[in-house]
C-alpha positions in Angstrom: 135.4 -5.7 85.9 136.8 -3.0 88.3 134.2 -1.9 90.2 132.8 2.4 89.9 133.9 3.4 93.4 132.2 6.4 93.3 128.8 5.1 93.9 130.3 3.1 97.1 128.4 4.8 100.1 131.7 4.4 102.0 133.4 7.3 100.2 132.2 9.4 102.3 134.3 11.5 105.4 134.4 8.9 107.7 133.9 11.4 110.4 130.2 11.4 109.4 129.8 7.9 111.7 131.9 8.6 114.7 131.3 10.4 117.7 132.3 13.8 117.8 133.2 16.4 120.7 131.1 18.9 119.9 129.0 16.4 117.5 129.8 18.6 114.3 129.6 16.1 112.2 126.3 14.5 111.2 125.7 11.1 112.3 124.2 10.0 108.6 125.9 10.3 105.6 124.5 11.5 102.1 123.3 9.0 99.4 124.1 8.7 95.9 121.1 7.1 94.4 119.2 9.5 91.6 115.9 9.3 93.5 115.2 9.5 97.3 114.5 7.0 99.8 113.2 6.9 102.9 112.3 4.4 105.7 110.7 4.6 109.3 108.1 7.1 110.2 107.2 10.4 112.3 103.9 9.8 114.1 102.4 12.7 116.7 101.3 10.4 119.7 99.0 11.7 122.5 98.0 9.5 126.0 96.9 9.2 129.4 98.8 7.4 132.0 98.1 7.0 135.8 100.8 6.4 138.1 100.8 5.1 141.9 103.9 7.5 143.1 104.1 10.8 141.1 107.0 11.7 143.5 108.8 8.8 143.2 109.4 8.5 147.3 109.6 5.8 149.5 107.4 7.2 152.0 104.7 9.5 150.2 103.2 7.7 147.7 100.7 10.0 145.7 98.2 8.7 142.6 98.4 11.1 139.7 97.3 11.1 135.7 100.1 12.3 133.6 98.8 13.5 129.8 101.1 13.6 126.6 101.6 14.5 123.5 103.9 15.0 121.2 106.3 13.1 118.2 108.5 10.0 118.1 110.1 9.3 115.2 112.4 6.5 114.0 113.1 7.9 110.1 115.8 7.6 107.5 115.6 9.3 104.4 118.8 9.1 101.7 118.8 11.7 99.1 120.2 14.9 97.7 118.1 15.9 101.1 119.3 13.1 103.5 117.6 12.9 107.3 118.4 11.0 110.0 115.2 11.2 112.9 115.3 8.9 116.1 113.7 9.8 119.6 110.8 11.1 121.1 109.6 15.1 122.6 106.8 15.4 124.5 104.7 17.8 126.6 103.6 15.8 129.8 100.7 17.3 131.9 100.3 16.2 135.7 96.2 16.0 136.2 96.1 16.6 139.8 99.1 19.2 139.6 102.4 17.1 141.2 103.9 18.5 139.1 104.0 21.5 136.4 103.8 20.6 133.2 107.0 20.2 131.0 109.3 18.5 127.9 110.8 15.7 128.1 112.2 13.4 126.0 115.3 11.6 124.0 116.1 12.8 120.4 118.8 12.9 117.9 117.6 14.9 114.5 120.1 15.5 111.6 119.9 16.7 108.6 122.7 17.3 105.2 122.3 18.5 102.3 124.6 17.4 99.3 125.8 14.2 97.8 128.8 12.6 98.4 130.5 13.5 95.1 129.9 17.1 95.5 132.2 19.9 96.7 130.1 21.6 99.2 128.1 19.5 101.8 126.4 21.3 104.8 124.4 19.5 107.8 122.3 20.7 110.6 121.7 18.6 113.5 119.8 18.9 117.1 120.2 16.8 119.9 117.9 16.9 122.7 118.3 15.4 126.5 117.7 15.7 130.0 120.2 16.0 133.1 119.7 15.7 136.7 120.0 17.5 139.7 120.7 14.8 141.9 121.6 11.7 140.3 120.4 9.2 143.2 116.8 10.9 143.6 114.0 9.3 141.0 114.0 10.6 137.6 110.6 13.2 137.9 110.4 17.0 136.2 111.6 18.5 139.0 114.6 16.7 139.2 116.0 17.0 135.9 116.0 19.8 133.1 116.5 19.7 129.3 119.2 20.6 127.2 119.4 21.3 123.8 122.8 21.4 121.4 121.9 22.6 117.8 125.2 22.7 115.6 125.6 23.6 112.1 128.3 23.5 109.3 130.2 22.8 106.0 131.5 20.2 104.5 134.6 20.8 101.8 135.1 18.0 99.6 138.4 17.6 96.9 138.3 14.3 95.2 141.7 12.7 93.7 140.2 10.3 90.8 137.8 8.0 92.0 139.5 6.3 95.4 140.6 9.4 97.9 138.9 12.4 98.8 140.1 15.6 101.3 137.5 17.4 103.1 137.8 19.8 105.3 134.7 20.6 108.0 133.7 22.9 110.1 130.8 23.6 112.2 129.0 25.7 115.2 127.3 24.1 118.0 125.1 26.4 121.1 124.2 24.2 123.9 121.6 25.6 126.2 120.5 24.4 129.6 116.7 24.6 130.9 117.7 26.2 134.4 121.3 25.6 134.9 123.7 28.6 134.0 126.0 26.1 131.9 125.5 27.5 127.8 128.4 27.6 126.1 129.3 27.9 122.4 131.5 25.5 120.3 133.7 26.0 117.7 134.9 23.2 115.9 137.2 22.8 112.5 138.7 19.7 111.3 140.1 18.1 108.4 140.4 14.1 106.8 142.1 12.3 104.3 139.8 9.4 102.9 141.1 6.6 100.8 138.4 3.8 99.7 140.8 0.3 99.4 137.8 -1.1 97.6 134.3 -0.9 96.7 133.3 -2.4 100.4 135.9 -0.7 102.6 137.7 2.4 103.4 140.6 4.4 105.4 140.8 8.0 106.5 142.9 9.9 109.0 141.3 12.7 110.8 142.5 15.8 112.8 140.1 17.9 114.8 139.6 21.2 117.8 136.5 22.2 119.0 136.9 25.1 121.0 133.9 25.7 123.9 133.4 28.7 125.1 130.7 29.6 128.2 128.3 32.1 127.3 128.2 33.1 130.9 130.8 33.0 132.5 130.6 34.9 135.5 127.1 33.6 136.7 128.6 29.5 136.2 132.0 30.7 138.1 129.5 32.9 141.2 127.1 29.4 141.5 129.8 27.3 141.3 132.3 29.3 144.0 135.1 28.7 141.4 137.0 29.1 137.8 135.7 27.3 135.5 138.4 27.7 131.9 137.0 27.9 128.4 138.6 24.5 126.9 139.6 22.4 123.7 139.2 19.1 122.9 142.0 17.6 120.1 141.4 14.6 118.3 143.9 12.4 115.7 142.5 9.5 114.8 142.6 7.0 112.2 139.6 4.9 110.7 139.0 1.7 109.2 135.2 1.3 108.0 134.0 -1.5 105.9 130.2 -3.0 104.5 130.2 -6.8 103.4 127.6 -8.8 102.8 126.8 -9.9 106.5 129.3 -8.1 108.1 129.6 -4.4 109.0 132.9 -3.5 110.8 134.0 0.4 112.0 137.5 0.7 113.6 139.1 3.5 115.1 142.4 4.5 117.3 143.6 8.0 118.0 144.8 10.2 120.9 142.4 12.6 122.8 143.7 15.8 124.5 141.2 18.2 126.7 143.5 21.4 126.7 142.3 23.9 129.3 142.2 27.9 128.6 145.2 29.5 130.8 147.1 26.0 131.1 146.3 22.6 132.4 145.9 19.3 129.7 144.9 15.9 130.2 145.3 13.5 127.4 143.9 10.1 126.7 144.1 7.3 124.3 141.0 7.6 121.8 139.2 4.4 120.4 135.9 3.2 118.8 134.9 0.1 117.5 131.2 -1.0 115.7 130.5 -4.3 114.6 127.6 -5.7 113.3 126.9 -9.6 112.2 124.4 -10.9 110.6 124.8 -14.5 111.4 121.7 -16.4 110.6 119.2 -15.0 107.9 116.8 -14.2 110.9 119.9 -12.6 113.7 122.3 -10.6 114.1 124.6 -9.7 117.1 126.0 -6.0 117.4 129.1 -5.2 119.7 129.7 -1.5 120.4 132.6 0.4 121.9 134.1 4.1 122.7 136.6 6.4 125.1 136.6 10.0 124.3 136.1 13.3 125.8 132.9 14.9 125.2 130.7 17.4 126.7 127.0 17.3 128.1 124.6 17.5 125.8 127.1 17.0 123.0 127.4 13.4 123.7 124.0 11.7 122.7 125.0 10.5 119.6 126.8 8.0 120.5 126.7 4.3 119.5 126.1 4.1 123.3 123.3 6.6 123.4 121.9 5.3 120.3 121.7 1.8 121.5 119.6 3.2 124.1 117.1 5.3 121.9 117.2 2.1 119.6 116.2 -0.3 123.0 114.2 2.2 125.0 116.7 1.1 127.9 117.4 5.3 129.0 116.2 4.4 132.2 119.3 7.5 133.5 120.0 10.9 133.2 123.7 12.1 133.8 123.8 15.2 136.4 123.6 18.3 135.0 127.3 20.3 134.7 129.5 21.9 132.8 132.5 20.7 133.2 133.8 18.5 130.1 134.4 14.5 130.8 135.9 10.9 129.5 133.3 8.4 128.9 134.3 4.5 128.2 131.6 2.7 127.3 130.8 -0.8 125.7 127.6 -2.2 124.5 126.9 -5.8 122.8 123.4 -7.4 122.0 121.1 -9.9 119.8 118.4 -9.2 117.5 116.3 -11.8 116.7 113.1 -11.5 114.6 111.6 -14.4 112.8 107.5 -14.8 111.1 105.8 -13.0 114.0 108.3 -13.1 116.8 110.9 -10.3 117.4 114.0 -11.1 120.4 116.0 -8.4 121.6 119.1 -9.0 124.1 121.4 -6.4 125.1 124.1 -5.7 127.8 125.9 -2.5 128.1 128.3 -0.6 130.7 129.7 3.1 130.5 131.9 5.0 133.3 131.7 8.6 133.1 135.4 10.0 134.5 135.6 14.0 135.5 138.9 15.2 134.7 138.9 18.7 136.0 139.3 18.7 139.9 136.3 20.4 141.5 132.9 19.2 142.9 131.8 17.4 139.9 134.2 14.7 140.6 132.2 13.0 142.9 129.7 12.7 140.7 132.2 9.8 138.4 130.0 6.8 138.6 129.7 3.3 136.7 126.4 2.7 134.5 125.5 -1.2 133.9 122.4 -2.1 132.1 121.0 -5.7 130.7 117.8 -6.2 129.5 115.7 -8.0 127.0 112.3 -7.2 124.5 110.4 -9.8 123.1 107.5 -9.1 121.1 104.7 -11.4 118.9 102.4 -10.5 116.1 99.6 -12.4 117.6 96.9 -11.4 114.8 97.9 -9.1 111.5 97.2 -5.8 112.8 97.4 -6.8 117.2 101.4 -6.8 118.8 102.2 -7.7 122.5 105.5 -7.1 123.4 107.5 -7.6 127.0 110.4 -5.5 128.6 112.3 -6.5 131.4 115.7 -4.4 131.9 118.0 -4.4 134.8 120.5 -1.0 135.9 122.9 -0.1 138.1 125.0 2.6 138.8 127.8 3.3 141.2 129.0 6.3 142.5 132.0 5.7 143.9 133.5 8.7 145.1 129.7 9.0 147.0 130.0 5.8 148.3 126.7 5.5 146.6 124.7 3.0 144.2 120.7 2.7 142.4 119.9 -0.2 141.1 116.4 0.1 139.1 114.2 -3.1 137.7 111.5 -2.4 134.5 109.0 -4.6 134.1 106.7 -3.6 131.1 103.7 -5.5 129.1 101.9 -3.7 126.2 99.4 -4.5 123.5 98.9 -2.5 120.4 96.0 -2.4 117.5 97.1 -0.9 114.1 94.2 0.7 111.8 96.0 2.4 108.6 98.0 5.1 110.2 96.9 4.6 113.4 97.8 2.6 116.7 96.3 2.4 120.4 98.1 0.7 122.5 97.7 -0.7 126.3 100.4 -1.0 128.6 101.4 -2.0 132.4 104.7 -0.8 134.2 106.3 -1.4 137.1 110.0 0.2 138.3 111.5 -0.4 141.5 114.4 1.0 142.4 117.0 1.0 145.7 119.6 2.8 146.6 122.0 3.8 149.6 124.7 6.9 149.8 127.0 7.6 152.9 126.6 11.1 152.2 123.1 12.4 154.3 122.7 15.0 152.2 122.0 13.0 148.7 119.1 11.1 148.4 119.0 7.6 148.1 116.3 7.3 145.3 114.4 4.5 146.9 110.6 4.1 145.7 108.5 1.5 143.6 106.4 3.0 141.1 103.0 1.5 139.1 101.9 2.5 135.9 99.0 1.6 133.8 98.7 3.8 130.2 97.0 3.7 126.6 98.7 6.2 124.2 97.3 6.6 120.3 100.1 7.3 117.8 99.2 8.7 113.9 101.5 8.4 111.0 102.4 11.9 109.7 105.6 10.5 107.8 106.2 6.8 106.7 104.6 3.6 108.2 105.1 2.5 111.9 103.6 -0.9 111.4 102.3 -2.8 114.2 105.3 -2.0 116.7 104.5 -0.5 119.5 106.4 3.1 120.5 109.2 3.0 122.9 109.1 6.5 122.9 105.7 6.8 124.0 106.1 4.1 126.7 109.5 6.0 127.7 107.8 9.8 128.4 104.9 8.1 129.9 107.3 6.0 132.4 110.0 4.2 131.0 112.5 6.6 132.0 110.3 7.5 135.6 108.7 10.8 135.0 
């Protein structure tokens, strides 16, 4: 019996799954079942940390309490209303006044309203990140600022019978920097042809510009003591996706071309692949691949970014520019989780390429990361859970390199909809630079911390929060 295609989840615009320039597109596509579902949960968490080296020096170690609150959220909802929540924003508060208080966290939100079989589709998403000042000094709020990219758009959908669809997108996106003068505005239209070969897989061939636009131009150009063009990022691609049984597999091979405003180009092959295995009823291995253009802040929903959300292993934050850049990056890991026991191994690496000449060049580097979780369900309600996670990254063009060591233990009591949880930290990182006026980022840093989390959406379970642990010191701060 021929299968009804139209209730296959993969006719849907591919584009919805793959990185995007200006991330237009939303990151979750929209289900087709009659009633909702959702998974995961939203909880507000609030804690109290002290840390051994607020400053994160070598040579000026300072105790301080850090207070939080705020949400972290790891939710999927499918539905006429679909939602797509992962990350973690919090308000930290320094007791003793290192420093002021501020946001900080990791977070990909999107939203999309509209099934798959209907004509009009429309999606909101935010994305919301932190950049550095100086990539080699330690990760603390007055080293790094937030920025925020909120886009917005349509979806047009045509179907042809039941097997290809045309839609044609379109979408705003306003990214705005904390304290740099680097806002811009992004315009971005697109259109894909989607044919599903069966019930489990599909094709679709894709054409998109986003235009960027600064919002401020002559402040960026007067800080920056040069032109900085208005730009376009083109994209043709073409995408395999399929869904088997054990087997998930995305495939995708295009040409990328940053076009500059007032002349200048640079084009480069584009490419993305996903795979996902399930390969014993209790593991599954994951492998993870991308070169594109992007732009800061428009960039964090990648499978690369993702994977680190997913991991808790965002022990970086890129420096803070404007300038648009390439960013090859690969990613491949286990998952393990058995009765009690959960295993999580992962290796990743990403180079970050400036393609405009100008001072951000120097500022190319190499990113390698390894790193593993393990966690046990030592009583019904009672988790421990260890983190260990290598990084390095080189600078090259600084002559430069930080290599950073996590060591994390935590232990977590559920009641209902709430958790408290216990946890020890301890990050040491080194670096050298040839360049005296760049910091090498050299400090070892202690943490101890209990954080209380409270279900507002969904169920955690007994897990503990890798956000929590993050804005309270996985990532530094």
């Amino acid at each position: 019996m021929k299968m009804n295609k139209s209730a296959s989840p993969l006719l849907i615009p591919l584009l919805a799954v793959l990185p995007s320039v200006a991330q237009a597109q939303p990151v979750i596509s929209s289900g087709s079942t009659a009633a909702p579902i959702a998974t995961g949960y939203v909880d507000f968490l609030a804690g109290l940390a002290y840390t051994d080296n607020a400053l994160l020096t070598n040579n000026q170690k300072i105790g301080d309490g850090i207070a939080t609150a705020g949400l972290d959220a790891d939710y999927v909802r499918r539905g006429r209303l679909s939602v797509n929540l992962l990350g973690n924003v919090q308000r930290l508060q320094y007791l003793r006044g290192s420093f002021s208080g501020s946001f900080l966290g990791q977070f990909n939100g999107s939203a999309i309203w509209g099934r798959q079989s209907d004509p009009l589709q429309w999606q909101l998403q935010d994305t919301f990140g932190e950049a550095s000042s100086d990539p080699l000094a330690g990760l603390t709020p007055q080293n790094l600022e937030t920025i925020n990219n909120v886009s917005t758009g349509p979806f047009l959908n045509l179907h042809f019978g039941l097997d290809n669809r045309l839609t044609v997108f379109g979408a705003y996106s306003r990214i705005t920097y904390q304290r740099s003068p680097f806002d811009s505005q992004t315009y971005q239209g697109g259109i894909e042809f989607s044919h599903a070969i069966s019930g489990a897989s599909a094709l679709a061939i894709q054409a998109s510009d986003a235009h960027t636009a600064y919002t401020d131009r002559a402040t960026l150009q007067s800080q920056l003591g040069t032109v900085v063009p208005n730009y376009d990022i083109r994209q043709g691609s073409l995408t395999y996706h399929a869904k088997f049984a054990r087997t998930t597999i995305l495939l995708r091979a295009g040409y990328d071309e940053l076009v500059y405003t007032g002349g200048g180009s640079h084009g480069e092959p584009l490419y993305a692949v996903e795979l996902t295995r399930r390969v014993s009823p209790y593991s599954e291995v994951y492998l993870h691949a991308q070169s594109a253009f992007t732009a800061q802040g428009a960039s964090a929903n990648s499978p690369q970014s993702l994977t680190a959300l997913q991991t808790g292993s965002f022990l970086n934050a890129s420096y803070a520019t404007a300038q648009p850049y390439n960013v090859r990056s690969g990613s491949l890991g286990w998952n393990f989780r058995r009765a009690r026991t959960r295993l999580s191994l992962y290796g990743s690496a990403s180079q970050t390429l400036f393609n405009q000449s100008g001072a951000s060049t120097q500022y190319n580097y190499l990113e390698e990361a390894a790193g593993l979780t393990l966690g046990r369900q030592v009583r019904p309600t009672v988790n421990a859970q260890f983190r260990a996670g290598f990084y390095r990254d080189d600078y090259s063009n600084l002559h430069a390199s930080t290599r950073r060591v996590l060591l994390q233990l935590s232990v977590s009591k559920h009641f209902m909809r709430t958790a408290i949880s216990f946890y020890v930290q301890r990050i040491q990182q080194s670096g050298s630079t040839g360049i005296s006026t760049f910091s090498t980022g050299s400090y070892a840093d202690d943490r101890v911390g209990i954080y209380v989390t409270y279900d507002l959406f969904g169920a955690r379970g007994v897990q503990p929060s890798l956000g929590a642990m993050s804005g309270m010191g996985g990532t530094g701060y």
